[in-house]
PyMOL commands that place a pseudoatom at each C-alpha (Angstrom):
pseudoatom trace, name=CA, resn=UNK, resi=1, chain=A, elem=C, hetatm=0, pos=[253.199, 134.946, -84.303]
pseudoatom trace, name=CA, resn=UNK, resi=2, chain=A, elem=C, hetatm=0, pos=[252.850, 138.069, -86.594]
pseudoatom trace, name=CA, resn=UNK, resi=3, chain=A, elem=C, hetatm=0, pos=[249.456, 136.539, -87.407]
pseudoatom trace, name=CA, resn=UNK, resi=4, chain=A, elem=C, hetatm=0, pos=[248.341, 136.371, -83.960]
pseudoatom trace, name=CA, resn=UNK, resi=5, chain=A, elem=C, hetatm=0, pos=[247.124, 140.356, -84.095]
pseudoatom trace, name=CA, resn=UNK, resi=6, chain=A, elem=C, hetatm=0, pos=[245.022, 139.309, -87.285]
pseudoatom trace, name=CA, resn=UNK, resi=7, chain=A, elem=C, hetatm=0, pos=[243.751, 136.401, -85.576]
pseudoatom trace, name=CA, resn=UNK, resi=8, chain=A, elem=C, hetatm=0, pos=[242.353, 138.383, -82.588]
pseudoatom trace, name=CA, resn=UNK, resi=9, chain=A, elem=C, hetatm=0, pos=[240.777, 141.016, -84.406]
pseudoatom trace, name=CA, resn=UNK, resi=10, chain=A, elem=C, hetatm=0, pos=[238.967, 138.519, -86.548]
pseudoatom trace, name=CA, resn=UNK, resi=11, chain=A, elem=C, hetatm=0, pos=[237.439, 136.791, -83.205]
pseudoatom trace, name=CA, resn=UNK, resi=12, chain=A, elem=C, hetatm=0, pos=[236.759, 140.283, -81.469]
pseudoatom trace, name=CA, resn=UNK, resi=13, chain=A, elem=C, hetatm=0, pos=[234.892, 141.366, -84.770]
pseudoatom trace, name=CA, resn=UNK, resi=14, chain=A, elem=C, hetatm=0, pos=[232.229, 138.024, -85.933]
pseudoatom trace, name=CA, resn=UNK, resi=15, chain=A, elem=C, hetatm=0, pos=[229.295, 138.024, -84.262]
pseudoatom trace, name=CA, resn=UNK, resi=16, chain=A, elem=C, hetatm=0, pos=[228.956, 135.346, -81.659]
pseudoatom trace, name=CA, resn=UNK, resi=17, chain=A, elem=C, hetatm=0, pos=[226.272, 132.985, -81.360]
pseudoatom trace, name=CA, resn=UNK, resi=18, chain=A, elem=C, hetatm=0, pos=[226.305, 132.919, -76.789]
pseudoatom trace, name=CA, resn=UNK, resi=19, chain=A, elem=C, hetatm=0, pos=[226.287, 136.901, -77.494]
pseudoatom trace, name=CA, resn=UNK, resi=20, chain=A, elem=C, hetatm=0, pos=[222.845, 136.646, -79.846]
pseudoatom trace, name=CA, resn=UNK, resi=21, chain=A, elem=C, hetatm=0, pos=[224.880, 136.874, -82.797]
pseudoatom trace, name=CA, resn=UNK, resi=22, chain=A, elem=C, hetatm=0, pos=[226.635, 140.469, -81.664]
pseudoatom trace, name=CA, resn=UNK, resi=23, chain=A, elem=C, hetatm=0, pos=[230.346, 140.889, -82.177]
pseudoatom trace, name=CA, resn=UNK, resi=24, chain=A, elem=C, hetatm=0, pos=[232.691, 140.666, -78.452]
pseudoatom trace, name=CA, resn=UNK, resi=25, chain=A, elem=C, hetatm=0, pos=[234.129, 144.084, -79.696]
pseudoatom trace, name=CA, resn=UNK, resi=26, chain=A, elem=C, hetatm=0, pos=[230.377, 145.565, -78.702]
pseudoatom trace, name=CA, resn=UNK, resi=27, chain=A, elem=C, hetatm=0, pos=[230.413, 144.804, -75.785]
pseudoatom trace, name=CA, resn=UNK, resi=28, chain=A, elem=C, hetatm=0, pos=[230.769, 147.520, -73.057]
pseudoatom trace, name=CA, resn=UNK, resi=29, chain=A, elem=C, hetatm=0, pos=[230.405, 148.765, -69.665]
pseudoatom trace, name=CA, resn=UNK, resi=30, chain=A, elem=C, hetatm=0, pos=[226.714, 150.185, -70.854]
pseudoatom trace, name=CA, resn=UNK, resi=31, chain=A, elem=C, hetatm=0, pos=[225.414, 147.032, -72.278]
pseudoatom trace, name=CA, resn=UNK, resi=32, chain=A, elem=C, hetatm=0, pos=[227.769, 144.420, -70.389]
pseudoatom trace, name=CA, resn=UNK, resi=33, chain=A, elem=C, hetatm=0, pos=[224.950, 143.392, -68.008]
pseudoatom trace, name=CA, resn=UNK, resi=34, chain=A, elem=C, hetatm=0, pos=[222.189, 143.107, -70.901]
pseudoatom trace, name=CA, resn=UNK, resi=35, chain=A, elem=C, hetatm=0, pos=[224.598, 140.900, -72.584]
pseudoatom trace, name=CA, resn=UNK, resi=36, chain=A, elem=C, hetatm=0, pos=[225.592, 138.724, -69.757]
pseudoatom trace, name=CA, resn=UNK, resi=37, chain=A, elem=C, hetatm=0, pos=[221.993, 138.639, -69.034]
pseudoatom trace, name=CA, resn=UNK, resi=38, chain=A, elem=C, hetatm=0, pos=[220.791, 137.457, -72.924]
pseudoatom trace, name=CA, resn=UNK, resi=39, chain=A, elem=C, hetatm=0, pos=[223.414, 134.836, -73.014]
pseudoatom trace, name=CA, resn=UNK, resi=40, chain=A, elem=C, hetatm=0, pos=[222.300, 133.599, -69.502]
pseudoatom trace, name=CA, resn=UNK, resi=41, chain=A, elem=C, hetatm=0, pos=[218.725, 133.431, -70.493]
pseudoatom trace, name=CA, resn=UNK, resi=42, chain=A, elem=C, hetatm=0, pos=[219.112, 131.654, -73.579]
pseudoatom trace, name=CA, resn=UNK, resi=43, chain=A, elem=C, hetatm=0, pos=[221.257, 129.013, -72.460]
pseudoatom trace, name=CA, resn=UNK, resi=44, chain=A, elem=C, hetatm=0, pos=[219.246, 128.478, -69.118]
pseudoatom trace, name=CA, resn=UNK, resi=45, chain=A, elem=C, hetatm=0, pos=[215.831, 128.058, -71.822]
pseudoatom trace, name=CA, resn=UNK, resi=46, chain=A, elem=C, hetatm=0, pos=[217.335, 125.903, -74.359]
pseudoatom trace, name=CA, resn=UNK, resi=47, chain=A, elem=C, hetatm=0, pos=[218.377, 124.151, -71.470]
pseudoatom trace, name=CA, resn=UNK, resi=48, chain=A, elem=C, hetatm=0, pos=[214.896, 123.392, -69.939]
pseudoatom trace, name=CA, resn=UNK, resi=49, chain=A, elem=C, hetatm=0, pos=[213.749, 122.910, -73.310]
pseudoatom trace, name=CA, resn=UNK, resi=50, chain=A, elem=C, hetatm=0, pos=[216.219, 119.990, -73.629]
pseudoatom trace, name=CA, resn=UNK, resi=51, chain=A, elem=C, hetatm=0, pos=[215.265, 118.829, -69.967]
pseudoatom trace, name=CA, resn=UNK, resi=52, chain=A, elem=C, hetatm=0, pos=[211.532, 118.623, -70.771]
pseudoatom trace, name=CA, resn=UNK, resi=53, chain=A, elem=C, hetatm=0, pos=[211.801, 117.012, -73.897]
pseudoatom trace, name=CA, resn=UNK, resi=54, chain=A, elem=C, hetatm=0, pos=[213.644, 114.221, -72.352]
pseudoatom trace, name=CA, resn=UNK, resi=55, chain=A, elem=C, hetatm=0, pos=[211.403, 113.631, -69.633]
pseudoatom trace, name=CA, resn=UNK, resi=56, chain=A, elem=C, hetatm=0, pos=[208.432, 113.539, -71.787]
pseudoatom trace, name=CA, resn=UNK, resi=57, chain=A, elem=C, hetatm=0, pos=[209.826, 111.601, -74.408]
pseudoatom trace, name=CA, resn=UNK, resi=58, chain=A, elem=C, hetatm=0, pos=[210.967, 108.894, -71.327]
pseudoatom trace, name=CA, resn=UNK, resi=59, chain=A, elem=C, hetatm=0, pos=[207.977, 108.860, -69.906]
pseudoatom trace, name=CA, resn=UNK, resi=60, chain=A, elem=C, hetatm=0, pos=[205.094, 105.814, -71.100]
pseudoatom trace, name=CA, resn=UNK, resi=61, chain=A, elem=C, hetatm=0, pos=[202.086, 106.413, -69.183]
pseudoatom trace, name=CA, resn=UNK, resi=62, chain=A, elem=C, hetatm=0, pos=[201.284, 109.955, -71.189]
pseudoatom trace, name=CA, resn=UNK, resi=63, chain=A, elem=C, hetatm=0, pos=[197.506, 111.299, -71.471]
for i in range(1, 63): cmd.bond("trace and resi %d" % i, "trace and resi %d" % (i + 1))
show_as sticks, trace
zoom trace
């Protein structure tokens, strides 16, 4: 338990891949929104990315 504080501040200080590689601890109330909206974005276009590469690569009668 006495590492638990360590532990913490090690997770609230690396910079987080969903966050576009910015640390949780810089996250605010002034950039909160920008952040929320980044990590949205990405996901939602790596996403469709995914999605339309597995419909094309299904699909046989390709021009």
């Amino acid at each position: 338990m006495k590492e638990l504080p360590h532990i913490i501040n090690s997770i609230n200080n690396t910079p987080s891949r969903p966050l576009n590689d910015m640390r949780p601890a810089d996250v605010n109330k002034s950039n909160e929104d920008e952040v929320r909206l980044n990590a949205y974005l990405v996901s939602t276009q790596e996403m469709q990315k995914l999605t339309l590469s597995v419909l094309y690569k299904n699909r046989t009668d390709v021009i």
